[in-house]
N, CA, C and O atoms as a GROMACS GRO file, in nm:
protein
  536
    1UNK      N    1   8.385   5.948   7.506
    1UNK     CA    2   8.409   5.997   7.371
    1UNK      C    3   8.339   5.904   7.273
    1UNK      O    4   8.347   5.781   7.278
    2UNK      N    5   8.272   5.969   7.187
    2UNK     CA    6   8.174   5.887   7.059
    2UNK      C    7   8.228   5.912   6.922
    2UNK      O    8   8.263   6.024   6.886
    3UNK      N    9   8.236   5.785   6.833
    3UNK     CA   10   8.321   5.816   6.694
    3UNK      C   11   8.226   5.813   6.627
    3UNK      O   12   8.261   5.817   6.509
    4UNK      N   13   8.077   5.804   6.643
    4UNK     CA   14   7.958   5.854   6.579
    4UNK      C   15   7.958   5.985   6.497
    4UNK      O   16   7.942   5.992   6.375
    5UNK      N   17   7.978   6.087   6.581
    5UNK     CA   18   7.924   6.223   6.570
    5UNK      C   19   8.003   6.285   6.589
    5UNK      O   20   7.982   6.406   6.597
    6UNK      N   21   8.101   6.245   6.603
    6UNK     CA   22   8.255   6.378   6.608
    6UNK      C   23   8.358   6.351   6.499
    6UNK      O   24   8.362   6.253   6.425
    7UNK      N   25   8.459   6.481   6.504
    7UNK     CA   26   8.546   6.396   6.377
    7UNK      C   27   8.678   6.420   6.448
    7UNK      O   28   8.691   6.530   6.502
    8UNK      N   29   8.777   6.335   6.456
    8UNK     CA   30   8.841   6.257   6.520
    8UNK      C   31   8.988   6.211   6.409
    8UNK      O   32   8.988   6.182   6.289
    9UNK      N   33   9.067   6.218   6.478
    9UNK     CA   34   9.180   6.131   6.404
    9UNK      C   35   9.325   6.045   6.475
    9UNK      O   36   9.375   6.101   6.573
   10UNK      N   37   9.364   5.965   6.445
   10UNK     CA   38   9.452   5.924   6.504
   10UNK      C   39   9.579   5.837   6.415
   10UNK      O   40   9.578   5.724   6.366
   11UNK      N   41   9.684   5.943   6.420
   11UNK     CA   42   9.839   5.825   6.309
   11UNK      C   43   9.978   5.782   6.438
   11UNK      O   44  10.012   5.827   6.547
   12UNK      N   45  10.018   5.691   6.363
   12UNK     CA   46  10.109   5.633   6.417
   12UNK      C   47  10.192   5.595   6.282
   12UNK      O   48  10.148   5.590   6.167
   13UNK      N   49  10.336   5.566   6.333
   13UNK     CA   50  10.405   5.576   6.241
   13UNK      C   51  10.494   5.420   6.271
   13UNK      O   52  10.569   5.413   6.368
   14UNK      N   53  10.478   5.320   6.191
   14UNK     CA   54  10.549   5.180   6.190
   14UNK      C   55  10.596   5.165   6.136
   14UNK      O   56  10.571   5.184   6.017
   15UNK      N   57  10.716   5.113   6.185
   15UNK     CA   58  10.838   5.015   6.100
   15UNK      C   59  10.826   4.935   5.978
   15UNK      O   60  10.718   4.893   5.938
   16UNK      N   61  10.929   4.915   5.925
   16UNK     CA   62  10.937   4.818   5.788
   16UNK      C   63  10.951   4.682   5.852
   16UNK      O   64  11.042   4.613   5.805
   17UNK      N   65  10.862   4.616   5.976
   17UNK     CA   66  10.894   4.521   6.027
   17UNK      C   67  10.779   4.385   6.089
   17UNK      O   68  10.701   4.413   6.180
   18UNK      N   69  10.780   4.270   6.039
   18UNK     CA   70  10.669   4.186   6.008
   18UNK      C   71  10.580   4.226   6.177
   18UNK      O   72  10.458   4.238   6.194
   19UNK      N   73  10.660   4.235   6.251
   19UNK     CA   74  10.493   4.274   6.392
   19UNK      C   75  10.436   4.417   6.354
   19UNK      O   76  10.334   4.462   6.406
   20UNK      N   77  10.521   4.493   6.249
   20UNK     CA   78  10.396   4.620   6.267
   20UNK      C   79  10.223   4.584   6.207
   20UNK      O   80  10.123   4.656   6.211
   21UNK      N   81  10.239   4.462   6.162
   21UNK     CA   82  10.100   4.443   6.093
   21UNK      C   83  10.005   4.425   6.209
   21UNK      O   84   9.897   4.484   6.220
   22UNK      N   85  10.064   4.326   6.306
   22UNK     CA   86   9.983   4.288   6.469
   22UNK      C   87  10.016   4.497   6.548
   22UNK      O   88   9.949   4.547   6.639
   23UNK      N   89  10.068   4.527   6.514
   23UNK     CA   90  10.072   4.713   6.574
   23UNK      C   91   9.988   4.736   6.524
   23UNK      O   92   9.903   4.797   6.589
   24UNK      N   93   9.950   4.698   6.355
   24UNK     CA   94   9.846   4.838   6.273
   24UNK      C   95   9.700   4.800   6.340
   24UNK      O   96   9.600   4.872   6.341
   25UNK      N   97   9.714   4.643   6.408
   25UNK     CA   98   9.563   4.605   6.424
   25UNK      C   99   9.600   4.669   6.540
   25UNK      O  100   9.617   4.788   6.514
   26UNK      N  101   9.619   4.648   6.644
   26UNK     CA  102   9.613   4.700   6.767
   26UNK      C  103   9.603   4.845   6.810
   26UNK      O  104   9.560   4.875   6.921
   27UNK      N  105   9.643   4.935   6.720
   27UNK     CA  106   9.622   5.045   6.711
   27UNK      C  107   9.481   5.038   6.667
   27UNK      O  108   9.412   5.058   6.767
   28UNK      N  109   9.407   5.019   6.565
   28UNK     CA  110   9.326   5.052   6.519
   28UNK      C  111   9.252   4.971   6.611
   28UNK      O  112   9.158   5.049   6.620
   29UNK      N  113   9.222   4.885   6.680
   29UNK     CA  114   9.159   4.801   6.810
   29UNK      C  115   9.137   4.935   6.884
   29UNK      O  116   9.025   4.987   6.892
   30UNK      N  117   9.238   4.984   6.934
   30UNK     CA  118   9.194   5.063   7.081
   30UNK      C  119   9.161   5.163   7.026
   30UNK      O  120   9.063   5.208   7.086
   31UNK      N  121   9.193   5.234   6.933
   31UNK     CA  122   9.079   5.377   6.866
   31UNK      C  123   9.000   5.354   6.880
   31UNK      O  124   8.961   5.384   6.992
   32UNK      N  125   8.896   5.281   6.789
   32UNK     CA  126   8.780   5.250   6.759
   32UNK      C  127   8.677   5.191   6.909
   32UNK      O  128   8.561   5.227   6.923
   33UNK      N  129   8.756   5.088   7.016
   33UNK     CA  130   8.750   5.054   7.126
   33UNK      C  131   8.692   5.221   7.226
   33UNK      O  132   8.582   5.265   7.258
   34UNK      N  133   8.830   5.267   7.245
   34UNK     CA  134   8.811   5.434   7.277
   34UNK      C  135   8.701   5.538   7.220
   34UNK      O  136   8.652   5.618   7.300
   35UNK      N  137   8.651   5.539   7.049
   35UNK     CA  138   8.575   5.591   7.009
   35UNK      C  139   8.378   5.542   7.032
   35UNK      O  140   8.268   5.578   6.990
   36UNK      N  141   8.445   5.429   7.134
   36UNK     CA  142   8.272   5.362   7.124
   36UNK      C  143   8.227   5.316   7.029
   36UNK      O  144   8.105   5.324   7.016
   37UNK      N  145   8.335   5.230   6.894
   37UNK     CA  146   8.289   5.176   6.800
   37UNK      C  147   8.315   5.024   6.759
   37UNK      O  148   8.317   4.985   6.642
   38UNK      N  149   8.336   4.940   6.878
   38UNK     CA  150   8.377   4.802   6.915
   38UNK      C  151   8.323   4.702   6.789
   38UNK      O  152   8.372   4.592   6.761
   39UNK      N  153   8.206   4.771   6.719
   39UNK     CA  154   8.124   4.648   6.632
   39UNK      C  155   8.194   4.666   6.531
   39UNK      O  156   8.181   4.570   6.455
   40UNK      N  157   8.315   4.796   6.464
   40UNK     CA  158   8.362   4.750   6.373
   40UNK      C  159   8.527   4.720   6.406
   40UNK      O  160   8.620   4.760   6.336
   41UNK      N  161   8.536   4.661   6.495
   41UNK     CA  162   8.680   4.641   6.520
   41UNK      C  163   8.691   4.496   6.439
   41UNK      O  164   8.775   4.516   6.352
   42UNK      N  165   8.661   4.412   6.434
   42UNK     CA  166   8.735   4.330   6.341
   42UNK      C  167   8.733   4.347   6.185
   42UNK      O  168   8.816   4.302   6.106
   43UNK      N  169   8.607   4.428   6.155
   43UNK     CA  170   8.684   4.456   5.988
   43UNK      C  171   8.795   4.597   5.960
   43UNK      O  172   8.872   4.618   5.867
   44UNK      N  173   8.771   4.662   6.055
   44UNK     CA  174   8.905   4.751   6.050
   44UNK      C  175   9.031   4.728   6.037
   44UNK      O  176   9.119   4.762   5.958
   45UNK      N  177   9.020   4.629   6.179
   45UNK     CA  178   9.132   4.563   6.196
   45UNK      C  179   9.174   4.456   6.111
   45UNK      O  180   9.288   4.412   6.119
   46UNK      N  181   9.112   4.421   6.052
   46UNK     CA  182   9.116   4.306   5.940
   46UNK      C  183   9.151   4.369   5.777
   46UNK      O  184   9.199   4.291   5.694
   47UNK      N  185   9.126   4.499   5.744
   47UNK     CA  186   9.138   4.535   5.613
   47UNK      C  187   9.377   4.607   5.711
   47UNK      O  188   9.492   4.572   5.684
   48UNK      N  189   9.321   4.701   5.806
   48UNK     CA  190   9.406   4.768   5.843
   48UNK      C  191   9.505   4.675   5.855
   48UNK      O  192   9.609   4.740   5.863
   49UNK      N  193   9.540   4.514   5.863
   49UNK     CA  194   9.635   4.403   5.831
   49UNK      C  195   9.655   4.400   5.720
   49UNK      O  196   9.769   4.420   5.679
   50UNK      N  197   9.553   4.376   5.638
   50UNK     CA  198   9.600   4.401   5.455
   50UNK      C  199   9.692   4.477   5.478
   50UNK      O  200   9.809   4.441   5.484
   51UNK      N  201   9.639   4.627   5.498
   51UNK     CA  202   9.719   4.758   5.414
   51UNK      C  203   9.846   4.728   5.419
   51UNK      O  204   9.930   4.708   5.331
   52UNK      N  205   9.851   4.728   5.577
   52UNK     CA  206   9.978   4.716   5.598
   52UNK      C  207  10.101   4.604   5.574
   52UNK      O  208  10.221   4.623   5.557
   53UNK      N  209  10.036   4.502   5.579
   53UNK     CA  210  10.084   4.360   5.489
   53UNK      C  211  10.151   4.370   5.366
   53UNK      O  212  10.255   4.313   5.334
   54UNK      N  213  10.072   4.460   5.290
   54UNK     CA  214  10.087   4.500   5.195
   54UNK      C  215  10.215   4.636   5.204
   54UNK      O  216  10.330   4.611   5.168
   55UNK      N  217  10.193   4.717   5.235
   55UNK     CA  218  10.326   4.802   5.268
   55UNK      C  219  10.444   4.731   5.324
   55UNK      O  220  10.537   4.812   5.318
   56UNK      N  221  10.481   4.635   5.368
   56UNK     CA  222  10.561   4.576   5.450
   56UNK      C  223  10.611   4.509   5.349
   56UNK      O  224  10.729   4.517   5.313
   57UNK      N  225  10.523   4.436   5.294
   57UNK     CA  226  10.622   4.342   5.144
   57UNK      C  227  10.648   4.410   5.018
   57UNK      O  228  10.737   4.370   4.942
   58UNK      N  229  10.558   4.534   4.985
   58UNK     CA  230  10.551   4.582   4.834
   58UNK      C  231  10.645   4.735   4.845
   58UNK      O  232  10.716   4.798   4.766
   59UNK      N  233  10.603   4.750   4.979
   59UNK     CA  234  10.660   4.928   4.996
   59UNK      C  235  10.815   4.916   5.065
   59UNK      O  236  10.910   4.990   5.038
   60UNK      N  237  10.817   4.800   5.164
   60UNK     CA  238  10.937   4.760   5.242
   60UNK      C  239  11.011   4.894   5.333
   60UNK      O  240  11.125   4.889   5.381
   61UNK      N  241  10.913   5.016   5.344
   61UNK     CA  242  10.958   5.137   5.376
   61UNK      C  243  10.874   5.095   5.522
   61UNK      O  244  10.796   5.001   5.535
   62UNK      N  245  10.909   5.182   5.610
   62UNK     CA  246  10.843   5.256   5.764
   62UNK      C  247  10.710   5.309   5.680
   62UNK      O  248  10.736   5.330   5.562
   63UNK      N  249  10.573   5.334   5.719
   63UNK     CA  250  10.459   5.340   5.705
   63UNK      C  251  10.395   5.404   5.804
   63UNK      O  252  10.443   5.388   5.916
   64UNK      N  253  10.288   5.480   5.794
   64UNK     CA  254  10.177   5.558   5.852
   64UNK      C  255  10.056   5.485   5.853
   64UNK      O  256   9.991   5.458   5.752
   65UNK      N  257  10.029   5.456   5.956
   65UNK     CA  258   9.841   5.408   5.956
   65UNK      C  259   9.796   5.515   6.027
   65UNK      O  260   9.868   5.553   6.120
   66UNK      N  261   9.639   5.606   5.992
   66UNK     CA  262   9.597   5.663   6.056
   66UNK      C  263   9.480   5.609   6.028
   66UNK      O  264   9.454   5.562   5.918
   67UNK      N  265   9.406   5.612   6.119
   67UNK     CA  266   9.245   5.615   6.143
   67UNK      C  267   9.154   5.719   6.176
   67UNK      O  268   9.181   5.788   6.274
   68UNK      N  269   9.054   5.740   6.115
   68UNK     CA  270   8.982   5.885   6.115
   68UNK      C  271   8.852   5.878   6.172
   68UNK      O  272   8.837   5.781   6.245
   69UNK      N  273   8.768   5.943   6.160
   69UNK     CA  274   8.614   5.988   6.204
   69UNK      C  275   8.560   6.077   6.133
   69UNK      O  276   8.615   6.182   6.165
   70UNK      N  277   8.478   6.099   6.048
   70UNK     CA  278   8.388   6.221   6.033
   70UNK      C  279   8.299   6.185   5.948
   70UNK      O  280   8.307   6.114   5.848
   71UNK      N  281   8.162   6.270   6.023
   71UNK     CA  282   8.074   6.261   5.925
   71UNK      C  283   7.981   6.129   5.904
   71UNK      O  284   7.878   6.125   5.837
   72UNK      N  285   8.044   6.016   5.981
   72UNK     CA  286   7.920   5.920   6.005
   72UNK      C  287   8.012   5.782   5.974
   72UNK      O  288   7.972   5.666   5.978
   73UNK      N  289   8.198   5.848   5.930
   73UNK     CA  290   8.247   5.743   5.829
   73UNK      C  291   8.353   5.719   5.913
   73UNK      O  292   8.401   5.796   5.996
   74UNK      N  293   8.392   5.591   5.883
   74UNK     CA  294   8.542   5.564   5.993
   74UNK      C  295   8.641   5.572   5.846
   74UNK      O  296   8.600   5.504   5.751
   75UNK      N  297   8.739   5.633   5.832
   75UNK     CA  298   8.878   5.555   5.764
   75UNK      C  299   8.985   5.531   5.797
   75UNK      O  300   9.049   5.600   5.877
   76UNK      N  301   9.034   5.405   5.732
   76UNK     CA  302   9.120   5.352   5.748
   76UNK      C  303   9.254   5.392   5.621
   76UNK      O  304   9.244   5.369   5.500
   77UNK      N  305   9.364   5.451   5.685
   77UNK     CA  306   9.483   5.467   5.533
   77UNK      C  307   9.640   5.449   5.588
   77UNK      O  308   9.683   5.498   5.692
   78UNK      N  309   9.720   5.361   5.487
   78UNK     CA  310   9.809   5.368   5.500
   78UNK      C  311   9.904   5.386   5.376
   78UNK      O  312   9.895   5.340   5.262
   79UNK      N  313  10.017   5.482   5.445
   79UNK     CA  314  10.082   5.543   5.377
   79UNK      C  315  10.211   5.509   5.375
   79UNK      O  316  10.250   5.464   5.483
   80UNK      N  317  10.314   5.517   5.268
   80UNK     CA  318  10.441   5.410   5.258
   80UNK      C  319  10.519   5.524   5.158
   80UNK      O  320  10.467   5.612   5.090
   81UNK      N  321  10.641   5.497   5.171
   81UNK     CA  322  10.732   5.591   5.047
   81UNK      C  323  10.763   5.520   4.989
   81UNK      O  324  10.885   5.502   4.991
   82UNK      N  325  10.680   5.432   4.896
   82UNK     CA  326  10.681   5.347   4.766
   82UNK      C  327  10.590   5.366   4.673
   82UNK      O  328  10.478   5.333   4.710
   83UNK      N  329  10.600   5.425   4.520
   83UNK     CA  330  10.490   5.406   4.485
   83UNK      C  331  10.466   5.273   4.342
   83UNK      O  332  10.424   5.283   4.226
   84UNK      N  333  10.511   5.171   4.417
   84UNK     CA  334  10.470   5.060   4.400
   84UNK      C  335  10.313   5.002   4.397
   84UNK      O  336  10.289   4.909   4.474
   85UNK      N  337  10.210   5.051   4.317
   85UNK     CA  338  10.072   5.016   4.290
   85UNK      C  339  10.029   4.866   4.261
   85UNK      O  340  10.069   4.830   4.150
   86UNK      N  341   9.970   4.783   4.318
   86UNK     CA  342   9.897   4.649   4.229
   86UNK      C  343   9.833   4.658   4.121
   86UNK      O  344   9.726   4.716   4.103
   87UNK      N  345   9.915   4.584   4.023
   87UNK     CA  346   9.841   4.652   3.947
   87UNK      C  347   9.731   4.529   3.891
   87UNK      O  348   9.661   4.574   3.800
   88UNK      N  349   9.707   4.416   3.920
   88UNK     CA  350   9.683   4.279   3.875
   88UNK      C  351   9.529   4.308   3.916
   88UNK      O  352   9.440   4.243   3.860
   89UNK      N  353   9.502   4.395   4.003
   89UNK     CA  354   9.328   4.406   3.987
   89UNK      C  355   9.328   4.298   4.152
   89UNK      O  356   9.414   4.254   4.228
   90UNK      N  357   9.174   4.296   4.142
   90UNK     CA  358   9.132   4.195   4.243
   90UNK      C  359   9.090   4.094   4.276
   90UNK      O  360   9.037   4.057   4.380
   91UNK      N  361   9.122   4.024   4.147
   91UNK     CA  362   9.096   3.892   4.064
   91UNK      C  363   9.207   3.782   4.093
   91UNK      O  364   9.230   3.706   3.999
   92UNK      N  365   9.275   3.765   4.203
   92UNK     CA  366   9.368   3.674   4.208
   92UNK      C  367   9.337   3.489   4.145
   92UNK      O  368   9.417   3.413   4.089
   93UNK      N  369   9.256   3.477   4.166
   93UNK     CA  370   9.263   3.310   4.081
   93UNK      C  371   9.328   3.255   4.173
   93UNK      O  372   9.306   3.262   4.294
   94UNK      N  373   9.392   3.211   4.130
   94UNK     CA  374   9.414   3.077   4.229
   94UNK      C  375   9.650   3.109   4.275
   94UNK      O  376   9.753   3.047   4.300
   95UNK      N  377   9.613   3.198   4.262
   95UNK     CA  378   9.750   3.249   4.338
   95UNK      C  379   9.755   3.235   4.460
   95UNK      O  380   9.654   3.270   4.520
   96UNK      N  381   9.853   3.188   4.530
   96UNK     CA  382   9.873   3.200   4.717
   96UNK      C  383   9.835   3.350   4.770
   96UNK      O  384   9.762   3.377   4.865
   97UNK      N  385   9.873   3.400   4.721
   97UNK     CA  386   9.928   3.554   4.771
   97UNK      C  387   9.820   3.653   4.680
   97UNK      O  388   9.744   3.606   4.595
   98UNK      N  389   9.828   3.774   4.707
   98UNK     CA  390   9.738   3.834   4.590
   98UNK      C  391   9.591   3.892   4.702
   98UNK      O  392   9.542   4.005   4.703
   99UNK      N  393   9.562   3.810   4.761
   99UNK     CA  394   9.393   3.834   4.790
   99UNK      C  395   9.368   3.954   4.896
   99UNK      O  396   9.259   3.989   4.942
  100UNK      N  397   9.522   4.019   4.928
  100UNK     CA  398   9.458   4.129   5.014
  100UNK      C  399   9.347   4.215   4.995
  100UNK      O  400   9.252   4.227   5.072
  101UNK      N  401   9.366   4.282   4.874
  101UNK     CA  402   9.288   4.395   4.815
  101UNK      C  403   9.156   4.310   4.764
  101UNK      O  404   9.070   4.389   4.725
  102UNK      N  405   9.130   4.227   4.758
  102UNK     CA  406   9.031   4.163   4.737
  102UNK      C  407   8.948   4.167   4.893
  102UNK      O  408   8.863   4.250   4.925
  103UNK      N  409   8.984   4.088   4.952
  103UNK     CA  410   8.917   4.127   5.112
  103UNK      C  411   8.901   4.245   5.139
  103UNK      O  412   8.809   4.272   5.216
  104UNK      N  413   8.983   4.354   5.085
  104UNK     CA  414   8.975   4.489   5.159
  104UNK      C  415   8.854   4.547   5.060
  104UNK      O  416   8.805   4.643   5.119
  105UNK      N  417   8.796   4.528   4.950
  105UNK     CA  418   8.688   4.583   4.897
  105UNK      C  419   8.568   4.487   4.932
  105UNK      O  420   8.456   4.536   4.947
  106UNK      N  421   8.586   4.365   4.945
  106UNK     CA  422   8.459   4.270   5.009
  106UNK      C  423   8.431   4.315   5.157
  106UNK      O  424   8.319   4.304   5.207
  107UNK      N  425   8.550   4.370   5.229
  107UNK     CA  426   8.482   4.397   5.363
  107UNK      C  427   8.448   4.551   5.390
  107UNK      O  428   8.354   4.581   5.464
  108UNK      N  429   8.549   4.675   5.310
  108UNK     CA  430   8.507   4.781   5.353
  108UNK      C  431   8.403   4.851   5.254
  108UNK      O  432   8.386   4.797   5.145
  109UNK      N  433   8.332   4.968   5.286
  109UNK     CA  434   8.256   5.040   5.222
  109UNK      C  435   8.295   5.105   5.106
  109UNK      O  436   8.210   5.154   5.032
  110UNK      N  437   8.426   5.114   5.078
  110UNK     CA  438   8.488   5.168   4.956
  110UNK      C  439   8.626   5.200   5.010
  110UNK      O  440   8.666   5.233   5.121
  111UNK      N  441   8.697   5.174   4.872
  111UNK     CA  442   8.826   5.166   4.916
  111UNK      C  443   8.924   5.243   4.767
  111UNK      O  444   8.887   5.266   4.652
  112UNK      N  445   9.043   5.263   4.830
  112UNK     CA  446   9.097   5.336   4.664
  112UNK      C  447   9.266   5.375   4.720
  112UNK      O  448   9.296   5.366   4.839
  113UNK      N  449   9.362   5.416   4.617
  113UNK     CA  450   9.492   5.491   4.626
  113UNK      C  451   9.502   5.570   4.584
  113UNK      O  452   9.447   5.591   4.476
  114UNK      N  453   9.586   5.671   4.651
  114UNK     CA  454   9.651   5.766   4.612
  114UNK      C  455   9.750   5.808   4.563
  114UNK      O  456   9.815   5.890   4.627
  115UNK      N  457   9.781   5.778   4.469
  115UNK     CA  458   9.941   5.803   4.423
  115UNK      C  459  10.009   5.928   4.435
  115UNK      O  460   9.936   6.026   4.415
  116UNK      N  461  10.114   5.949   4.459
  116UNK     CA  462  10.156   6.097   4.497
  116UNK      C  463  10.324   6.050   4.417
  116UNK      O  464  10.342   5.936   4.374
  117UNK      N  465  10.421   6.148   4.412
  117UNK     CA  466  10.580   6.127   4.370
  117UNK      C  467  10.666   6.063   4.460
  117UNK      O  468  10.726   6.117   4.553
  118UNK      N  469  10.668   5.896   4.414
  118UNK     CA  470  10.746   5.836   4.537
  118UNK      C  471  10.679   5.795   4.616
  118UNK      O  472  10.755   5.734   4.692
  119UNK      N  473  10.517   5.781   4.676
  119UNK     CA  474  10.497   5.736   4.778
  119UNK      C  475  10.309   5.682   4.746
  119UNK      O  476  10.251   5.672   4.638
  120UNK      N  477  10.274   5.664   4.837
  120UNK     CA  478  10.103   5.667   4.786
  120UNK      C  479  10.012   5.612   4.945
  120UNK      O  480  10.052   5.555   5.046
  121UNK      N  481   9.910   5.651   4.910
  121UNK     CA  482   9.818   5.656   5.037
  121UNK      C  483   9.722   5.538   5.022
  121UNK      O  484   9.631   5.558   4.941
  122UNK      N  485   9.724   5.402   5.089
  122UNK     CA  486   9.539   5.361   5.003
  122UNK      C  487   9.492   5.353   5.139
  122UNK      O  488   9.566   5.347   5.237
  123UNK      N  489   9.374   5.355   5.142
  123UNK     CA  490   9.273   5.368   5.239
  123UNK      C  491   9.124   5.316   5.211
  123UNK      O  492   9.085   5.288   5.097
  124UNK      N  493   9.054   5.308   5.312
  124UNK     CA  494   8.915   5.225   5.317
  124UNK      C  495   8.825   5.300   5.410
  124UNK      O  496   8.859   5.368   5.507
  125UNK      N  497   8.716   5.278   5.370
  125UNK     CA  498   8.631   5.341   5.476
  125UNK      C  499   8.533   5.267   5.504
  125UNK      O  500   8.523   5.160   5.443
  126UNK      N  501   8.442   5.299   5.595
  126UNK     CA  502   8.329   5.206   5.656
  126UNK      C  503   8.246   5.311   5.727
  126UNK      O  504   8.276   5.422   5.770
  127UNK      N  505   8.122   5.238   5.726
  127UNK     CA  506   7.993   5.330   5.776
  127UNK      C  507   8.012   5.291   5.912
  127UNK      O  508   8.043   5.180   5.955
  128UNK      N  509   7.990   5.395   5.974
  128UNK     CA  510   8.022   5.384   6.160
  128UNK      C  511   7.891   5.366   6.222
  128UNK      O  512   7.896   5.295   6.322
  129UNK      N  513   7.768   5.410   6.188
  129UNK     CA  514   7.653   5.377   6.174
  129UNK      C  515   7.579   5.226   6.199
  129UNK      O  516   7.517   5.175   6.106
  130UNK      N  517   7.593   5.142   6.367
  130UNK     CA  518   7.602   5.027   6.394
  130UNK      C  519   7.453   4.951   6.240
  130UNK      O  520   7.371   5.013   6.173
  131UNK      N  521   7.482   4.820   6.246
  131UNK     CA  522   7.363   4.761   6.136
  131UNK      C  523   7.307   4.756   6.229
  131UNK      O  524   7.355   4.769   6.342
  132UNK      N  525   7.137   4.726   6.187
  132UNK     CA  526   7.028   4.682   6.301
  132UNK      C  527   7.006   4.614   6.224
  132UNK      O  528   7.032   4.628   6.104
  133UNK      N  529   6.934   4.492   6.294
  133UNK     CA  530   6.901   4.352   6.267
  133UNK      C  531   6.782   4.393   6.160
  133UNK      O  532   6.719   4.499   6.161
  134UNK      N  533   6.763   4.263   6.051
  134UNK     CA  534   6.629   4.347   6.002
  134UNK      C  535   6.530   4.212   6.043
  134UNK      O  536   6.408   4.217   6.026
   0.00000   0.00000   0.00000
């Protein structure tokens, strides 16, 4: 199976509980692993810790990570029944805490939320499209 050229999806549904963040990576590990797309497993897995990091302390609800395919694009989204938004931007300064969403736009291809009544979606995407050396 190739996550190139097909479109593809995969959710799981985690707890309000500090190992679902090591679940959201591991899930998103063996998709991408399974889809034949190994070169982006550590920034997936690396933004897909934010999200959920972030849902776990801000949303404190059970959460949805799904991971997708189509069209050339991988995404990454997780979904929480909080709609608790950051609103401080991605400018943390010199705060401890704060720099998720900052990593998650330095590493993925574009990133954004969804606000909906009560709950909200944010998600990231990335070009599946391996780099070649130049």
């Amino acid at each position: 199976m190739t996550g190139v050229g097909q479109n593809w999806s995969h959710s799981t549904t985690l707890a309000a509980a500090p190992i679902s963040a090591s679940r959201a990576r591991s899930f998103v590990s063996h998709h991408l692993i399974e889809h034949r797309l190994p070169y982006l497993v550590d920034s997936v897995c690396l933004v897909a810790s934010e999200l959920a990091t972030n849902a776990l302390m801000h949303g404190r609800t059970a959460f949805v990570v799904t991971l997708s395919g189509e069209d050339g694009t991988i995404r990454v989204t997780v979904s929480d029944d909080s709609d608790w938004i950051d609103s401080r931007g991605t400018r943390p300064g010199l705060r401890v805490g704060g720099r998720g969403l900052t990593i998650v736009s330095v590493v993925s291809h574009d990133w954004g939320v969804i606000p909906t009544l009560g709950s909200k979606t944010v998600w990231a995407s990335f070009d599946a499209q391996p780099r070649r050396p130049s």
